[in-house]
Backbone bond lengths (Angstrom), bond angles and torsions (degrees), N, CA, C in turn:
res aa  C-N    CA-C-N  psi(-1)  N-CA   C-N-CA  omega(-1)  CA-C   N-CA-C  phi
1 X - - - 1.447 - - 1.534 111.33 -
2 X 1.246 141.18 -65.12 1.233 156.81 155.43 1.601 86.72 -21.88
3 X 1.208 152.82 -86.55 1.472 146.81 -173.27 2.015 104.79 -30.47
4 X 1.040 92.07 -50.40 1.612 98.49 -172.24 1.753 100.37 -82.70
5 X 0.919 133.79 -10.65 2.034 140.76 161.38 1.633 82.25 -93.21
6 X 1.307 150.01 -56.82 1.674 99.89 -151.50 1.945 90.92 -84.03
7 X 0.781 101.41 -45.59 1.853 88.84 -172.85 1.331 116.98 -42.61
8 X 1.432 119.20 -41.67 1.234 128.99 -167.41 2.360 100.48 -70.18
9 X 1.464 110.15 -35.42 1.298 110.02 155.07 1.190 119.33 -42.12
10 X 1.492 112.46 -68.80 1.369 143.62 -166.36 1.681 112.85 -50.82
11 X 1.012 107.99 -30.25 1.690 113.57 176.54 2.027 95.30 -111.37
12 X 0.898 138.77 -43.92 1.173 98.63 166.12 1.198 127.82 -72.25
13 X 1.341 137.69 -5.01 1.393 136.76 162.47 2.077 102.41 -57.20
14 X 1.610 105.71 -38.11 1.386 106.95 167.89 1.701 99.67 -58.36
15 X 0.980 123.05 -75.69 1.461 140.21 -142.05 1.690 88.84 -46.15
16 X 1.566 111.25 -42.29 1.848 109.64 -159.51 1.158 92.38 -97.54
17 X 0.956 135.79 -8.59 1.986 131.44 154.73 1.343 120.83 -46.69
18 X 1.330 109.62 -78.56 1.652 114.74 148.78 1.049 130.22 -22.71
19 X 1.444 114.80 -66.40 1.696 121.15 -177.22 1.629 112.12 -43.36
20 X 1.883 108.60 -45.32 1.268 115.24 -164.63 1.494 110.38 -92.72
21 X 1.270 121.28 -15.66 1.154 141.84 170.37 1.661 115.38 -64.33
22 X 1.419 111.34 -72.37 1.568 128.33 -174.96 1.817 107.17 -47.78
23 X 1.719 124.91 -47.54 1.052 104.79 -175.26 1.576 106.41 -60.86
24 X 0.991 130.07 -56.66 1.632 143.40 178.66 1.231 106.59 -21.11
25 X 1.439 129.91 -41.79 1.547 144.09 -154.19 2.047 76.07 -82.65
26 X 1.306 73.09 -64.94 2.430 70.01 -171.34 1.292 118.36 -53.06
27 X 1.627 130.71 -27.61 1.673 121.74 171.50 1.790 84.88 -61.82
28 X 1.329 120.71 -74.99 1.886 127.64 -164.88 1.834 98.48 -33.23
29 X 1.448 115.81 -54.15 1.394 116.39 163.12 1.449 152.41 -8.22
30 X 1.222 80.60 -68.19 1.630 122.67 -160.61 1.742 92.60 -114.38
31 X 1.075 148.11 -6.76 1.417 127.84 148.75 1.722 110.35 -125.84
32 X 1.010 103.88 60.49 1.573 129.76 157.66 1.096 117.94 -129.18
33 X 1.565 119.01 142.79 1.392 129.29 -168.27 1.326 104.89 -125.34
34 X 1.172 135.85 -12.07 1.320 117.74 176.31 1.445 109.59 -101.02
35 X 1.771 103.42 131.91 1.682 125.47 177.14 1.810 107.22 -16.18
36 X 1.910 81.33 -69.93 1.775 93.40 -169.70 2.087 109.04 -49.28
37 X 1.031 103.76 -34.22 1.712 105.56 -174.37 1.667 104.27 -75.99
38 X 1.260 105.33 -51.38 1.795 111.21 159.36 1.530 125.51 -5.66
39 X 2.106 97.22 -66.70 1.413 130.53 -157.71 1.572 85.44 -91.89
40 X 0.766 152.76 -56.55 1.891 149.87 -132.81 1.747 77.01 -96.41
41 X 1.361 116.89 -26.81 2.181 99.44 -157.31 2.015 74.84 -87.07
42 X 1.182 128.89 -61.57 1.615 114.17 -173.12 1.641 117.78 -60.91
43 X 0.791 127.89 -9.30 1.509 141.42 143.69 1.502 105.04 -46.85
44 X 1.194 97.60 -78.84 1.891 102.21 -170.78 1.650 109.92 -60.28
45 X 1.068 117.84 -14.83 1.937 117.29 -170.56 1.073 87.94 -92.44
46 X 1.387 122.76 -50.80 1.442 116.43 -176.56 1.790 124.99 -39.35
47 X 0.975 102.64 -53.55 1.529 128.14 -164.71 1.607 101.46 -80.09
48 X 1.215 104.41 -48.66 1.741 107.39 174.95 1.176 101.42 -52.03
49 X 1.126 128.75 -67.68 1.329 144.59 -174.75 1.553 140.75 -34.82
50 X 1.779 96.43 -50.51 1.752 100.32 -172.77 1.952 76.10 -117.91
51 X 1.456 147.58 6.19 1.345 130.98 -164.35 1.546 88.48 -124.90
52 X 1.485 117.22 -17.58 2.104 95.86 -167.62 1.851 73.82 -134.55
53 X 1.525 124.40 -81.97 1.263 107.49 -153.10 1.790 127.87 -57.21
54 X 1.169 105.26 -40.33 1.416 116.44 164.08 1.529 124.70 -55.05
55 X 1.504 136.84 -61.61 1.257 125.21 145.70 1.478 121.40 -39.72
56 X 1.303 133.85 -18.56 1.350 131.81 170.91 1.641 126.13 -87.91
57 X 1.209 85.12 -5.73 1.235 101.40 176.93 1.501 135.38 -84.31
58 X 1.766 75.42 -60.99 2.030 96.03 160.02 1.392 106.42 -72.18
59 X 0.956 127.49 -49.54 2.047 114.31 -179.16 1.482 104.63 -51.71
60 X 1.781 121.30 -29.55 1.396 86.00 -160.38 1.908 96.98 -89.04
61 X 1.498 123.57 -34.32 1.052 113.46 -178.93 2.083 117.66 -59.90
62 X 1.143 99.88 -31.76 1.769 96.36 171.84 1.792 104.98 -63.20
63 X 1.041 104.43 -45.80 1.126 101.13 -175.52 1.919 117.76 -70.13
64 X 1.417 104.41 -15.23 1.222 103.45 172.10 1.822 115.56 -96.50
65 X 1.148 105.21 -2.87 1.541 122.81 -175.01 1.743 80.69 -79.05
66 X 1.456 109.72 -65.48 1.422 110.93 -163.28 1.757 111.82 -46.98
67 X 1.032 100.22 -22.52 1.679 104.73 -164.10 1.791 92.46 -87.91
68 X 1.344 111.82 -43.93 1.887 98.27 161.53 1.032 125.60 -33.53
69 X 1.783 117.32 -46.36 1.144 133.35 -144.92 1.806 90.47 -81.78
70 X 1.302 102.25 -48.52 1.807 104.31 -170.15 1.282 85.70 -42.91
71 X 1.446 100.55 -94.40 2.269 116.76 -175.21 1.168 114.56 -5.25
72 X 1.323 123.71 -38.56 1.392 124.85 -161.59 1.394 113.24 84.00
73 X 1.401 131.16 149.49 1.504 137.24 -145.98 1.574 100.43 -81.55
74 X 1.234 115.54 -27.43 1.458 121.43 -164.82 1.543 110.55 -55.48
75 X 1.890 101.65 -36.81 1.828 109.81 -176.58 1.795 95.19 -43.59
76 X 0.880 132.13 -49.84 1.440 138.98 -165.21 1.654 90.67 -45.22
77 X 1.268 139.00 -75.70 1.406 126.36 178.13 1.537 103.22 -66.03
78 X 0.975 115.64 -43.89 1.653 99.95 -160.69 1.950 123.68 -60.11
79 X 1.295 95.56 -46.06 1.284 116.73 -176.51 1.386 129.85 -78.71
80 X 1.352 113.37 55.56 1.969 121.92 -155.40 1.646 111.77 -39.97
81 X 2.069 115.08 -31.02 1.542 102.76 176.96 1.348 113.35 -60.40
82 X 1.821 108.77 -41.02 1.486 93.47 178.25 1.596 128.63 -69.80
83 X 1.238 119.98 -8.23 1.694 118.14 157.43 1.644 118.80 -59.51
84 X 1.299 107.75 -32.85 1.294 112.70 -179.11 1.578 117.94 -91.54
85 X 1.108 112.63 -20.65 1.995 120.78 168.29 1.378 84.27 -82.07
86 X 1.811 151.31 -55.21 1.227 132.42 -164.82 1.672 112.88 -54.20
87 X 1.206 102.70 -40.75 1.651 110.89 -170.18 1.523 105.12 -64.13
88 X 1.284 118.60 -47.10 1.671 128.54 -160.59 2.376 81.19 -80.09
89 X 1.182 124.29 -31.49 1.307 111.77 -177.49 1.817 98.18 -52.81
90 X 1.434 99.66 -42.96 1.592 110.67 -144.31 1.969 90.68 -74.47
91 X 0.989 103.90 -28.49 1.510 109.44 168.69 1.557 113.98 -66.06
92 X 1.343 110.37 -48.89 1.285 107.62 170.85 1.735 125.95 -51.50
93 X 1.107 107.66 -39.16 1.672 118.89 -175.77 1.521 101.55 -83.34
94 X 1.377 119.01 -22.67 1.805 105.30 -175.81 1.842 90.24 -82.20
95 X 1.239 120.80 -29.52 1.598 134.93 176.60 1.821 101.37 -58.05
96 X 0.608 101.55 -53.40 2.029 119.21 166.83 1.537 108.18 -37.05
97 X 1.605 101.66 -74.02 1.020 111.53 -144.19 1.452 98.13 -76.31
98 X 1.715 124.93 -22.16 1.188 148.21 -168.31 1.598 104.70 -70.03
99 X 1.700 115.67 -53.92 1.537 119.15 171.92 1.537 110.61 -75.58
100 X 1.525 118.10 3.57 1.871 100.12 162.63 1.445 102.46 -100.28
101 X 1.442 157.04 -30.21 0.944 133.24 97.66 1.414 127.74 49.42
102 X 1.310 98.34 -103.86 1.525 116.41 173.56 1.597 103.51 -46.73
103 X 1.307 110.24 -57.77 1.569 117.41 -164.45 1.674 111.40 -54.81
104 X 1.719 103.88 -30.07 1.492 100.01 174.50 1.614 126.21 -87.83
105 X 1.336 100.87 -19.36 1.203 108.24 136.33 1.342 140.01 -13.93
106 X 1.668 114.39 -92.12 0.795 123.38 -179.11 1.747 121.57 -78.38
107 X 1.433 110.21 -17.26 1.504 124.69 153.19 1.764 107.85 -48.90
108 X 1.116 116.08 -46.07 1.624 107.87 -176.64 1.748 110.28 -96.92
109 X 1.248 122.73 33.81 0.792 138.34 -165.04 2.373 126.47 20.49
110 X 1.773 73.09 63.90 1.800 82.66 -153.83 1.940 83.79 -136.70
111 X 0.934 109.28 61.41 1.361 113.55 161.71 1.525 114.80 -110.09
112 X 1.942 108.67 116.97 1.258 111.76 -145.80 1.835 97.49 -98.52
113 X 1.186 123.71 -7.18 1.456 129.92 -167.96 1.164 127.21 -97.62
114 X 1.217 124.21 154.85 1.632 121.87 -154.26 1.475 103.31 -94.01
115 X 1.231 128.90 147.67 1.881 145.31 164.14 1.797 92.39 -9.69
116 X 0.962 110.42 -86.91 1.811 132.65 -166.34 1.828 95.48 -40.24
117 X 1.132 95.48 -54.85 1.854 96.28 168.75 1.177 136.93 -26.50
118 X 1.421 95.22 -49.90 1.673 131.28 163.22 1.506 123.91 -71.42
119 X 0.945 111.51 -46.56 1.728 129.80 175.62 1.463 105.43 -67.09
120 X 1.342 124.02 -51.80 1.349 135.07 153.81 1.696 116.27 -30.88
121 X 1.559 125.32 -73.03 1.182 142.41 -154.05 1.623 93.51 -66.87
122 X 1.254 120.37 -43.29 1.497 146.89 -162.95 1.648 89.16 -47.63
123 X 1.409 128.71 -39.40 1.792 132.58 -141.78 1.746 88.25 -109.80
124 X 1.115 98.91 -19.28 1.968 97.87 -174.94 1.414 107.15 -45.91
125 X 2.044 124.65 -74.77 1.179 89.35 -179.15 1.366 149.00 -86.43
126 X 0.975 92.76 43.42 1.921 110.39 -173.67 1.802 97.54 -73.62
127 X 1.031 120.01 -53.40 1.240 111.60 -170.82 1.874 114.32 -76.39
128 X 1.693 128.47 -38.76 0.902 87.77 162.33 1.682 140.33 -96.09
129 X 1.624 122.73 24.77 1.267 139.51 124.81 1.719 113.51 -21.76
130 X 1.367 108.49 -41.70 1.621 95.55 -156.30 1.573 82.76 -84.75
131 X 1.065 121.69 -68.43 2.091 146.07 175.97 1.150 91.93 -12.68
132 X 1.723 121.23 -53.16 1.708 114.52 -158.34 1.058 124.71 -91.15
133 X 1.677 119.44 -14.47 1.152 144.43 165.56 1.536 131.16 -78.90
134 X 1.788 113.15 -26.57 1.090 115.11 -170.39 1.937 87.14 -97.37
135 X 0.991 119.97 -32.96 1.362 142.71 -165.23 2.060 85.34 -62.80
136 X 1.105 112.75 -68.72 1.257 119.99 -166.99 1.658 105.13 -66.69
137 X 1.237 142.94 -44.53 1.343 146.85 178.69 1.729 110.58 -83.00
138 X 1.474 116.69 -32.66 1.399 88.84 172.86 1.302 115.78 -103.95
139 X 1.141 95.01 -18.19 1.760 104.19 -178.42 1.537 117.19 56.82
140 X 1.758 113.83 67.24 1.311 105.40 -164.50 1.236 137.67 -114.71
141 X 1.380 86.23 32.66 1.503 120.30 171.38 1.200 127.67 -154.39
Protein backbone atom coordinates (compact mmCIF):
# COMPACT_ATOMS: atom_id res chain seq x y z
CA UNK A 1 0.00 0.00 0.00
CA UNK A 2 2.62 2.65 0.96
CA UNK A 3 4.09 1.82 -2.84
CA UNK A 4 0.63 2.75 -4.24
CA UNK A 5 0.59 6.34 -1.56
CA UNK A 6 4.14 7.31 -2.68
CA UNK A 7 3.41 7.06 -6.53
CA UNK A 8 0.07 8.22 -6.23
CA UNK A 9 2.09 11.62 -4.47
CA UNK A 10 4.58 11.29 -7.04
CA UNK A 11 2.32 11.89 -10.09
CA UNK A 12 0.32 14.44 -8.54
CA UNK A 13 3.30 16.41 -7.69
CA UNK A 14 3.42 15.78 -11.83
CA UNK A 15 -0.23 16.60 -12.25
CA UNK A 16 0.31 20.25 -10.03
CA UNK A 17 3.50 20.94 -12.04
CA UNK A 18 1.63 21.26 -15.14
CA UNK A 19 -1.36 22.87 -13.77
CA UNK A 20 1.06 25.68 -12.34
CA UNK A 21 3.30 25.58 -15.10
CA UNK A 22 0.82 25.62 -18.34
CA UNK A 23 -0.98 28.96 -17.30
CA UNK A 24 2.58 30.71 -17.23
CA UNK A 25 3.36 29.24 -20.78
CA UNK A 26 -0.05 31.51 -21.83
CA UNK A 27 1.04 35.01 -19.95
CA UNK A 28 4.93 34.01 -22.07
CA UNK A 29 2.23 33.23 -24.99
CA UNK A 30 0.01 35.71 -25.19
CA UNK A 31 2.60 38.67 -24.91
CA UNK A 32 4.82 37.59 -27.70
CA UNK A 33 4.67 38.82 -31.08
CA UNK A 34 6.77 36.97 -33.10
CA UNK A 35 5.03 33.98 -35.37
CA UNK A 36 8.23 31.76 -34.71
CA UNK A 37 7.81 32.37 -30.61
CA UNK A 38 3.89 31.93 -31.20
CA UNK A 39 4.62 28.25 -32.84
CA UNK A 40 7.59 26.92 -30.35
CA UNK A 41 5.03 28.45 -27.09
CA UNK A 42 1.97 25.90 -28.81
CA UNK A 43 4.51 23.30 -29.23
CA UNK A 44 5.49 23.54 -25.59
CA UNK A 45 1.57 23.66 -24.15
CA UNK A 46 1.01 21.02 -26.23
CA UNK A 47 3.48 18.56 -24.90
CA UNK A 48 3.20 19.84 -21.27
CA UNK A 49 -0.12 19.15 -21.47
CA UNK A 50 -1.31 15.71 -23.06
CA UNK A 51 2.85 14.24 -22.26
CA UNK A 52 3.39 15.58 -18.31
CA UNK A 53 -0.04 17.17 -17.10
CA UNK A 54 -2.55 14.78 -18.50
CA UNK A 55 -0.69 11.46 -17.71
CA UNK A 56 -0.28 13.06 -14.26
CA UNK A 57 -3.36 13.43 -13.84
CA UNK A 58 -4.89 10.08 -14.68
CA UNK A 59 -2.02 8.17 -12.69
CA UNK A 60 -2.66 10.23 -9.81
CA UNK A 61 -6.55 9.80 -9.62
CA UNK A 62 -6.30 5.76 -10.62
CA UNK A 63 -3.94 5.58 -8.30
CA UNK A 64 -6.06 7.29 -5.74
CA UNK A 65 -9.18 5.14 -6.75
CA UNK A 66 -6.70 2.25 -5.97
CA UNK A 67 -5.99 3.52 -2.50
CA UNK A 68 -10.12 3.48 -1.96
CA UNK A 69 -9.98 0.21 -3.11
CA UNK A 70 -7.22 -0.90 -0.28
CA UNK A 71 -9.49 1.15 2.67
CA UNK A 72 -12.41 -0.35 1.53
CA UNK A 73 -15.32 1.73 -0.15
CA UNK A 74 -16.98 2.63 3.10
CA UNK A 75 -13.86 5.48 3.80
CA UNK A 76 -15.97 7.33 1.10
CA UNK A 77 -18.84 7.89 3.86
CA UNK A 78 -16.84 7.47 6.75
CA UNK A 79 -13.97 9.79 6.35
CA UNK A 80 -15.58 13.54 5.80
CA UNK A 81 -11.63 15.07 4.98
CA UNK A 82 -11.61 12.72 2.23
CA UNK A 83 -15.06 14.14 0.79
CA UNK A 84 -13.55 17.40 0.94
CA UNK A 85 -9.86 16.58 -0.83
CA UNK A 86 -12.44 14.60 -3.42
CA UNK A 87 -14.38 17.82 -4.15
CA UNK A 88 -11.21 20.28 -4.36
CA UNK A 89 -9.80 16.98 -6.85
CA UNK A 90 -13.10 17.52 -8.82
CA UNK A 91 -12.15 21.25 -8.98
CA UNK A 92 -8.92 20.39 -10.06
CA UNK A 93 -10.03 18.39 -13.29
CA UNK A 94 -12.83 21.09 -14.29
CA UNK A 95 -9.29 23.44 -13.79
CA UNK A 96 -7.74 20.71 -16.34
CA UNK A 97 -10.19 20.49 -18.50
CA UNK A 98 -10.49 24.46 -18.51
CA UNK A 99 -6.45 24.90 -19.55
CA UNK A 100 -7.04 22.32 -22.65
CA UNK A 101 -9.54 24.63 -23.65
CA UNK A 102 -7.42 27.43 -23.34
CA UNK A 103 -4.63 25.43 -25.09
CA UNK A 104 -6.98 25.05 -28.19
CA UNK A 105 -7.48 28.25 -28.12
CA UNK A 106 -4.47 29.47 -28.42
CA UNK A 107 -3.49 26.45 -30.89
CA UNK A 108 -6.04 28.09 -33.39
CA UNK A 109 -4.69 31.18 -32.82
CA UNK A 110 -8.11 32.53 -31.14
CA UNK A 111 -7.19 33.24 -27.62
CA UNK A 112 -9.73 35.91 -26.58
CA UNK A 113 -8.22 37.05 -22.95
CA UNK A 114 -6.03 39.60 -21.75
CA UNK A 115 -2.08 38.98 -20.16
CA UNK A 116 -3.54 39.65 -16.37
CA UNK A 117 -6.20 36.89 -17.27
CA UNK A 118 -3.47 34.60 -17.44
CA UNK A 119 -1.38 35.80 -14.54
CA UNK A 120 -4.61 35.57 -12.63
CA UNK A 121 -5.64 31.82 -13.72
CA UNK A 122 -1.82 30.92 -13.01
CA UNK A 123 -2.72 31.38 -8.73
CA UNK A 124 -6.03 29.13 -9.12
CA UNK A 125 -4.48 25.93 -8.19
CA UNK A 126 -2.66 27.08 -5.32
CA UNK A 127 -5.51 26.97 -3.11
CA UNK A 128 -6.88 23.64 -3.80
CA UNK A 129 -3.13 22.24 -3.34
CA UNK A 130 -3.33 23.72 0.14
CA UNK A 131 -7.29 21.95 0.90
CA UNK A 132 -5.81 18.60 -0.51
CA UNK A 133 -2.81 18.50 1.31
CA UNK A 134 -3.78 19.76 4.68
CA UNK A 135 -7.01 17.59 4.22
CA UNK A 136 -4.75 14.51 3.42
CA UNK A 137 -1.95 14.96 6.34
CA UNK A 138 -4.13 16.06 9.10
CA UNK A 139 -7.11 14.49 8.39
CA UNK A 140 -9.38 16.72 10.47
CA UNK A 141 -12.35 15.43 10.06
Amino acid sequence: MLWVKAFHIIFMVTWFAGLFYLPRLFVYHKICKEQSGRDLFKIMEYKLYYYITTPGAILTILLGIWLIDIYGYAILLEWHWLQVKLLFVVVLLGFHYYCGKLLKDFANDNDQHSEKFYRLINEIPVIPLIVIVLMAVLRPF
